[in-house]
Structure formats: C-alpha cells, structure tokens
C-alpha positions in Angstrom: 114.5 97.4 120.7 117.3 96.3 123.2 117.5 97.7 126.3 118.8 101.6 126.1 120.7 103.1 129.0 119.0 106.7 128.8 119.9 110.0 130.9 117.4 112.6 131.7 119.6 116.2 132.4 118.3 120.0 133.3 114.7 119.7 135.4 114.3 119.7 138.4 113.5 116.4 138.5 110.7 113.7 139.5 108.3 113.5 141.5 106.8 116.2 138.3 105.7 118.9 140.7 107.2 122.3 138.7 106.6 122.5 135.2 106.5 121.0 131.5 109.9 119.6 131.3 108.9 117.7 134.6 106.0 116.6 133.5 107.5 115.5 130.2 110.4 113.4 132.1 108.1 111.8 134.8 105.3 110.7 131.6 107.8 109.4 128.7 110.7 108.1 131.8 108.2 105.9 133.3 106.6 104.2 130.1 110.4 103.6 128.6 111.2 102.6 131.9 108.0 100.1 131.6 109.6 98.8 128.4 112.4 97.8 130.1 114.9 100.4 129.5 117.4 101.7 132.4 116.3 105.7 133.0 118.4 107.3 134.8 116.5 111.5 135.9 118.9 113.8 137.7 116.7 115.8 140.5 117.5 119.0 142.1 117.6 119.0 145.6 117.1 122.0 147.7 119.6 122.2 150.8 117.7 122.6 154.1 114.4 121.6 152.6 114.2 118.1 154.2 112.7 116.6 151.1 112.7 113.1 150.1 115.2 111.8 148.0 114.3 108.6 146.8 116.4 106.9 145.0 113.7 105.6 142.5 110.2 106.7 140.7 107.8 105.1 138.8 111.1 102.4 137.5 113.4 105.7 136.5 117.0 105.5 138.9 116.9 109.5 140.4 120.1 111.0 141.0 119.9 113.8 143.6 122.1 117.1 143.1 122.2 120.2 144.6 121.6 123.3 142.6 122.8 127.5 143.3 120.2 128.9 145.0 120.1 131.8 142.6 118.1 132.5 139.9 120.7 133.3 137.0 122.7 130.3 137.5 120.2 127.6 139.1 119.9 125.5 136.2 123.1 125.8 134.3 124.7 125.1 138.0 122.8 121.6 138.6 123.0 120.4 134.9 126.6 120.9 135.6 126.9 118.7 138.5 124.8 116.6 136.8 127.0 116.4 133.2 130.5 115.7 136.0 128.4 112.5 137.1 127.3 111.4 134.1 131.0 111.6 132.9 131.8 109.2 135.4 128.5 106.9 134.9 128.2 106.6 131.1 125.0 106.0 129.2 124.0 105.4 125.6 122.0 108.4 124.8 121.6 111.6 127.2 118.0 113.6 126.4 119.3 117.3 127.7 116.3 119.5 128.1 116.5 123.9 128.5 118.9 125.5 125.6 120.0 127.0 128.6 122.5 124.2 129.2 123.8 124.0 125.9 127.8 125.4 126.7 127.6 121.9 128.5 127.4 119.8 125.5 131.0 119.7 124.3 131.6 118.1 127.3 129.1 115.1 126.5 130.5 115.2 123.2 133.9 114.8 123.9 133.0 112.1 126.2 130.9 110.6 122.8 127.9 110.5 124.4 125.0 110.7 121.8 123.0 113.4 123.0 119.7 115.4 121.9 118.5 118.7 123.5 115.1 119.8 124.4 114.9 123.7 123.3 111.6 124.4 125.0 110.7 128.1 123.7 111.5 131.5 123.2 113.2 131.4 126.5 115.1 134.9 125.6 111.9 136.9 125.5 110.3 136.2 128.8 110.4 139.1 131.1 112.0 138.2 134.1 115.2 138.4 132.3 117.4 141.7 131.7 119.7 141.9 129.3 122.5 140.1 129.7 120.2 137.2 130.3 118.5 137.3 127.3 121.9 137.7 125.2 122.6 134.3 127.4 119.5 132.7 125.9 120.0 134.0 122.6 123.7 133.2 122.4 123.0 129.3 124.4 120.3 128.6 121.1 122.9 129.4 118.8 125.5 126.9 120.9 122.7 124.2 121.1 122.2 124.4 117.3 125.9 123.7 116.7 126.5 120.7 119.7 123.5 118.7 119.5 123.0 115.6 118.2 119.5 116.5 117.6 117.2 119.3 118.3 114.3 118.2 120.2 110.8 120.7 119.5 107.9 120.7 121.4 105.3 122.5 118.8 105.8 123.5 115.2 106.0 126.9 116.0 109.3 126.2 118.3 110.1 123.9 115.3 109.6 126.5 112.5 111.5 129.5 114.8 114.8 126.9 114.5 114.3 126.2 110.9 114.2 130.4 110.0 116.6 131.4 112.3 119.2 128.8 112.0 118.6 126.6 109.2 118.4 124.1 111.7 116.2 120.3 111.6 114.3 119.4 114.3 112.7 116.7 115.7 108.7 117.3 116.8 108.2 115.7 120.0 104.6 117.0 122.1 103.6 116.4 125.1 100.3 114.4 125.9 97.0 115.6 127.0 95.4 113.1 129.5 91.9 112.6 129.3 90.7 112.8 132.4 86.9 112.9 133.8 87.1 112.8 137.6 84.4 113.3 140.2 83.2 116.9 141.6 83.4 115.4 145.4 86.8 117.6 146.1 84.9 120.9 144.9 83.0 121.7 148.0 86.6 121.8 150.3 86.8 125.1 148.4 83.3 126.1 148.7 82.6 125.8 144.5 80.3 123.9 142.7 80.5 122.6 138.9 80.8 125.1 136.5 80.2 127.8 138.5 83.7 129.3 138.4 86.4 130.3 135.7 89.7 129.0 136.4 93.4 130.2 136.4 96.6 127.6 136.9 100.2 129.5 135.6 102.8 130.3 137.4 102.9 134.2 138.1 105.6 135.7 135.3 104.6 138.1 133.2 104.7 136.5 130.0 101.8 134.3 130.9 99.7 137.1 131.6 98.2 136.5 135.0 97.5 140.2 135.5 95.9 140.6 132.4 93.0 137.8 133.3 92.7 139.3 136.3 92.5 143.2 135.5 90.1 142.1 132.6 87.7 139.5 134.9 87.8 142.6 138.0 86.6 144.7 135.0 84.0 142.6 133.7 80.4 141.9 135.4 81.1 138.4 135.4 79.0 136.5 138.3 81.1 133.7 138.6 84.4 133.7 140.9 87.8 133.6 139.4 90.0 131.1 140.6 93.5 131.7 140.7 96.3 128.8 141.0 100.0 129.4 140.7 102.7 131.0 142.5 106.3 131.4 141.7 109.8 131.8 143.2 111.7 135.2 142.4 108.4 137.0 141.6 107.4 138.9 144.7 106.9 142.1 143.0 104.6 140.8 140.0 102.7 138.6 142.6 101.7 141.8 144.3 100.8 143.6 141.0 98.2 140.9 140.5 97.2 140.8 143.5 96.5 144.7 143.8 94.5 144.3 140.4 92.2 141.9 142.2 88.6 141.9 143.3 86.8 140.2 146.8 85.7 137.8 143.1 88.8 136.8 142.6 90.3 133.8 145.0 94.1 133.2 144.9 94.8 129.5 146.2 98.4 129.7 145.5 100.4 126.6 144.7 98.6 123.5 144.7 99.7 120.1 144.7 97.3 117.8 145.3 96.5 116.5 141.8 93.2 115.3 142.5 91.9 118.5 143.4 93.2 120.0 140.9 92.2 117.5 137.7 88.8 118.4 139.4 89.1 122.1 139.1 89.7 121.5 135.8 87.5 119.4 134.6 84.6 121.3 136.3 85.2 125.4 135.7 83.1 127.4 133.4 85.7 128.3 131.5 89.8 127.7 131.9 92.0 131.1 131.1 95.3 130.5 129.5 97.9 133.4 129.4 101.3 131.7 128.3 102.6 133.0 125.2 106.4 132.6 124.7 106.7 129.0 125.4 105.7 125.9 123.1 103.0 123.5 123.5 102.3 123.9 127.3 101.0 120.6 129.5 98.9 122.9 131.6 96.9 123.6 128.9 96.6 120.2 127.3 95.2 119.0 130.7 92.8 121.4 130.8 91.6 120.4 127.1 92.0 116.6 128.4 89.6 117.7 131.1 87.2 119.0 128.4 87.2 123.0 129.9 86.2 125.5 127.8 89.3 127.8 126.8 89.8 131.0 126.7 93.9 131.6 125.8 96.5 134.5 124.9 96.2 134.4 121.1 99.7 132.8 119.8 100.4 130.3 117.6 101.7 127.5 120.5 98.1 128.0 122.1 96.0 128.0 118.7 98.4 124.9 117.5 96.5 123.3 120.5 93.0 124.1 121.1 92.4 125.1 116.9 88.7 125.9 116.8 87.6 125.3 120.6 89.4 128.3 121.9 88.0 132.1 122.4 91.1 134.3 122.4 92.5 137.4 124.4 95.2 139.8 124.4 94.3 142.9 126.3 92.5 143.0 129.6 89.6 143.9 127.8 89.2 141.0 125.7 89.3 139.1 129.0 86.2 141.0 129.8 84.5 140.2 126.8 85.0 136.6 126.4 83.9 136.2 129.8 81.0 137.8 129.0 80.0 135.6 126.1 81.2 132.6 128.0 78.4 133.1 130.8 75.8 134.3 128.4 76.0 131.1 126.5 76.1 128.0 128.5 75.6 126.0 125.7 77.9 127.2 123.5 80.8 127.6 125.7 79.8 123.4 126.9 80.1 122.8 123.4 83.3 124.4 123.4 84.8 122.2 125.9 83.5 119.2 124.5 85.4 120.2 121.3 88.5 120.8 123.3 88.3 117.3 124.1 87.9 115.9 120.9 91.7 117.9 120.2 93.3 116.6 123.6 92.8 112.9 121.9 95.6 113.9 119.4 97.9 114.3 122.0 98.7 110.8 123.4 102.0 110.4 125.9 102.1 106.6 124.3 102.7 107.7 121.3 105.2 110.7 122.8 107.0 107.6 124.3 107.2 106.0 121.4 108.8 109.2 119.3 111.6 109.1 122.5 111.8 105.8 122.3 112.9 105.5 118.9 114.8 108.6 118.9 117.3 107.1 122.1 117.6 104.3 119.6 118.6 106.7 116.9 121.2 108.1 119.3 122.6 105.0 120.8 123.4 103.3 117.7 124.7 107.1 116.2 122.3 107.1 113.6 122.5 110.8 112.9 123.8 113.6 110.9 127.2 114.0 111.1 127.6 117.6 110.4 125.6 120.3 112.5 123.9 123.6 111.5 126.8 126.1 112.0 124.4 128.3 114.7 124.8 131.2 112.5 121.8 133.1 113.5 119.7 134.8 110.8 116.8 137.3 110.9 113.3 136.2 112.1 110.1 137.2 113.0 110.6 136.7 116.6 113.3 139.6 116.4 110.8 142.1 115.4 109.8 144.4 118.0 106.4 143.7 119.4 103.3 146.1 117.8 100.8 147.4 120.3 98.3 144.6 121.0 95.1 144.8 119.4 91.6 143.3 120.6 92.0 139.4 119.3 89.3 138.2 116.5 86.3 136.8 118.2 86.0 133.0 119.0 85.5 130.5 116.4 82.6 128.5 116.2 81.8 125.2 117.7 80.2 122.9 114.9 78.3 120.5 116.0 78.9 117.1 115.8 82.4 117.8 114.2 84.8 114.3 114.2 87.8 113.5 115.4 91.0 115.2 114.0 94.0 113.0 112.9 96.5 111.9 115.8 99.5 114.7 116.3 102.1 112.9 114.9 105.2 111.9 117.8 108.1 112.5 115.8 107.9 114.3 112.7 111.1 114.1 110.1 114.2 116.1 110.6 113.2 118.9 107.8 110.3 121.0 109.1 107.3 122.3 106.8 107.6 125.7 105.4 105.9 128.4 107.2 106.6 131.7 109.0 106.5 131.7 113.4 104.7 135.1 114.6 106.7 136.2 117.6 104.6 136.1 120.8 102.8 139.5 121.5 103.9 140.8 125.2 101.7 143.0 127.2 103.5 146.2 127.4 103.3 147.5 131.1 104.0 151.2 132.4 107.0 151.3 134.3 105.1 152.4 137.0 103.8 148.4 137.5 107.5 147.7 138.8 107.6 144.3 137.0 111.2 143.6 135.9 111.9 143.4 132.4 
C-alpha cells in the first residue's frame, strides 16, 4: 500500500515501559514504520522527571506532551493536548487507544480525520475507581460507540461485550506473544535458580488479584519462593495490604525494567501466576506463554481465550494454594504444561497484528467505512450483573501429549462478531476492613 501518515493518541507513549497499549504501539508502530509508513506516537512526559525525550523510536516520530499529574484526569488531559496538535499536524488515519478519550473524537471528526479507537476492557469495573468514575467509563463506551470510525477489540470477549451491549461491530485486533527462550545467566543476580520459583509480574490494583496469589501461596506449604514483580502509582494502600499478607517466602522486587532479566524470570519459573481479570487479552501473559511458563491464571474468559487447555485456574486464595500444590507435586505435568502454553503463544504473531493495523489505516485513509454509527444506546449485559460469591475454580485441564499446533489467531476478524454470551469478570470481594478503595 502507499505510504499512510498514521497517529498513535492516549498511552503514555514509547519507549513501551507501562503497559498493554504501550506495548501494542511500540510492536505494530515499529514494523508499519519498517514498511515505510510515517508513525507519528504522542508520549507523556512527566515534568521534573528529567527523562529523555527523543524525538524518535524504532522509525516512529514521538511527540512529547505533558500530562495532569492526577489520576482522574491524566489520560483524558494528555490525549487532549495531543488531539490540539494533531489538529494543527494532520494525518490520514489517527488509531486512538483507552474509551476513556472518546468525548475527544468529535473533534477529530470535525477535523475529518478517519479515526479508530482501541476500547481495551471493562475499564468501568476496575476498583480503583468510585463512582462517578465508573459512570465516566460507562458513559465514554457509549460516546466511543457513537464517534468512531471503528471499534478496535483486543479479545473476543471485549468484542462480544460491544456486540450485546451496544449492537456495536468491532474489529479483533490481539496482541502478539513473543517466543522467547533466553539464557538462565541473569538468575543468580537474584539468588534463583531455574524452576525453582513461582513468579508474579502485575501491576498492584485490585482487579488483578495480587493479594489473592499471595494470601493463597503464604497459606500453602509450597517450598519454592514466590516472586513478586510490579508496583503501581496511586496504590499505596493496596501495596501495603499485600504486603502485610506476605511471608519471609515471598520476595517483592518491585518494578523492573530491565527486559532481559525479566524474559529470564519468565522463561525459567515453576509456574507464572496471572490475576487480571477485567481487561482483554493481556501482553504480560502472552509473554509468559511465549516463554513457555506453566500458568496458573484468574479464571475469566480473556485469560482462558489465551492459555485454553495449558492453564490451571484460581479464584479464591485457596485455590492459589492448591494449584500450587499440584504444580510442585508434578514436575512433569506442570513442564508439560508449559510446553503447551507455547504451542498457544505461536497463534499470536505481532506480524500478523501489524498486518490487521496495517490494512485497517488503509481502510481509514481512503474512508472505506460505515457511514452510519451504532447509536451508543446501551442495553443490558452480563457484565451488569452483580458479581456472585466466588467459588473454588474447576480443576486444571489436562496436558495431552504430543497435541499439535492450533490454527493462527486470526489479526483482524470481520466487522460482525460471532454470537456468544461475555461472563462478567468475577471480583474478589474484600472486607472493608482491607482499606482498598473501591
């Protein structure tokens, strides 16, 4: 295709050092840039912080912006900064990503830029939000619905929540799962050999369930070391909380950067504990698959969508316990299990994510789409109902030996979604006694 003048608005940016959007921009932004296309990422800068700012990455132009240094209004505050410049530097298709930033999009539209919008997930039920910020999420889905172009979704589960609530088409666009095998050299700067730990990487909110692994691992008899990676900004209190639940087992290393390190942790722990559950398809855990670890995640659809019949589930503390259990009683089963994880993370190619973006700032640029929206009318869904208590998850799956290779994950799949019903994601429900804002 000729060359596309593309926009990248609402992350924080590149260098990817945050989360899956950035991760997302940086792997697709490079490879179109690659192909020749002019990529243009706007990058939040922190004032003060003394950071770089480069003014390119990897081929992509970076535009630095500063952003409200307060939690309710971060985002929306930079994306706006960042829609006034684009205003004044035009491009042929703008990629928003966060719903979040959707009351922006008349303004792209009435400046007939072609743009589509990356919903990521059920933003409105994560717990660090009260009410009026979930009302905001609620009411900014609704608003993206009604101003995009096109609807961007990360997992069918994301993509089936928008196609029962608002009768709305999206476009399936994942995110890739390296496949990485790197060397154990790294290990022994943290005093841990191969396969002799289980292994933790989430930022700390509560709705990936970072207390939970560690409440159930302190309460199991587990003989290997929980590692615990992640941090977050705004979540003092719920930092401590997990912390207090803690062990001398349990090792918090905080954020961590260096990607070589970590690609080993992963590649090399006994078992790799996922706890997100309101998001979509998440890249931590695809790296972990890519790394071939053994998984052990929340039990919701995103996470089954992913790891299919190589994962052991949890929901309660106690599950954590048990799977942990059965992961160090069977070394073979639970290498098996990460081999099988592998043979999944091959579907999940950032080529071929590429080449869904590619073709859909094509689409964009020469207006090749609908020209009537969804109205954003919302209707009823499963996601509204209120959560039940959470019951021990079904035991894992097993392995079969010598199973083949699954079909590739397909990049883009066609505007009209396949039927089916998205379960809402199950929430721990905490005494108010924890302190953890709701």
């Amino acid at each position: 295709m000729n060359r596309t003048s593309i926009a990248m608005v609402g992350t924080r940016g590149v260098p990817a050092r945050y989360g899956g959007f950035e991760t997302a921009v940086e792997e697709v932004g490079r490879r179109l840039a690659d192909r020749g296309h002019r990529v243009v990422v706007y990058c939040r800068t922190t004032p003060g912080s003394g950071a770089e700012r480069p003014a390119e990455h990897l081929g992509m132009e970076l535009v630095h912006l500063p952003a409200a240094r307060r939690r309710s209004i971060e985002t929306l505050s930079h994306s706006a900064l960042s829609v006034r410049h684009l205003l004044a530097h035009r491009t042929d298709a703008a990629f928003v990503f966060n719903a979040a930033n959707a009351p922006l999009l008349p303004a792209l539209r009435a400046a007939r830029i072609p743009v589509a919008t990356h919903v990521d997930g059920l933003e409105w039920k994560r717990a660090k939000w009260g009410g009026a910020g979930r009302r905001y999420y609620r009411a900014a889905e609704a608003l993206a619905v009604r101003w995009s172009d096109v609807l961007i979704a990360d997992a069918q589960g994301i993509a089936d929540y928008y196609r029962d609530a608002f009768a709305a088409p999206t476009t399936l666009l994942t995110y890739g799962a390296p496949l990485i095998a790197p060397g154990a050299h790294r290990l022994a700067e943290l005093g841990l050999e191969p396969g002799g730990y289980h292994l933790v990487v989430a930022r700390f909110e509560p709705e990936n369930h970072v207390d939970v692994v560690v409440e159930g691992y302190a309460a199991s008899d587990a003989a290997k070391p929980l590692v615990v990676v992640g941090s977050a900004p705004y979540a003092d209190e719920y930092t401590r909380h997990v912390h207090a639940l803690a062990d001398h087992r349990v090792r918090f290393l905080g954020g961590l950067w260096d990607q070589e390190l970590l690609d080993q942790l992963y590649a090399h722990c006994c078992t790799y504990l996922h706890g997100h559950s309101v998001g979509g398809t998440n890249p931590s855990l695809l790296r972990a698959i890519g790394a071939g670890a053994a998984v052990t995640a929340f039990d919701v659809d995103f996470n089954r969508e992913v790891v299919r019949d190589a994962g052991r589930w949890f929901r309660t503390p106690q599950d954590v316990a048990r799977e942990l259990a059965a992961a160090e009683a069977d070394p073979e089963g639970t290498r098996r299990a990460g081999e099988r994880a592998r043979v999944h993370a091959a579907r999940y190619d950032w080529d071929a994510v590429a080449d869904g973006y590619e073709e859909l700032a094509r689409r964009l640029a020469a207006r090749d789409v609908p020209a009537r929206r969804p109205s954003g009318r919302r209707r009823p869904t499963a996601a509204d109902l209120p959560v039940p208590p959470l019951s021990s998850a079904p035991a894992a799956t097993p392995v079969p030996d010598g199973a083949g290779p699954l079909p590739p994950v397909p990049a883009v799949t066609a505007a009209a979604t396949p039927a089916g019903t998205a379960r809402p994601a199950p929430r721990r429900r905490r005494p108010e006694a924890e302190g953890v804002s709701r």
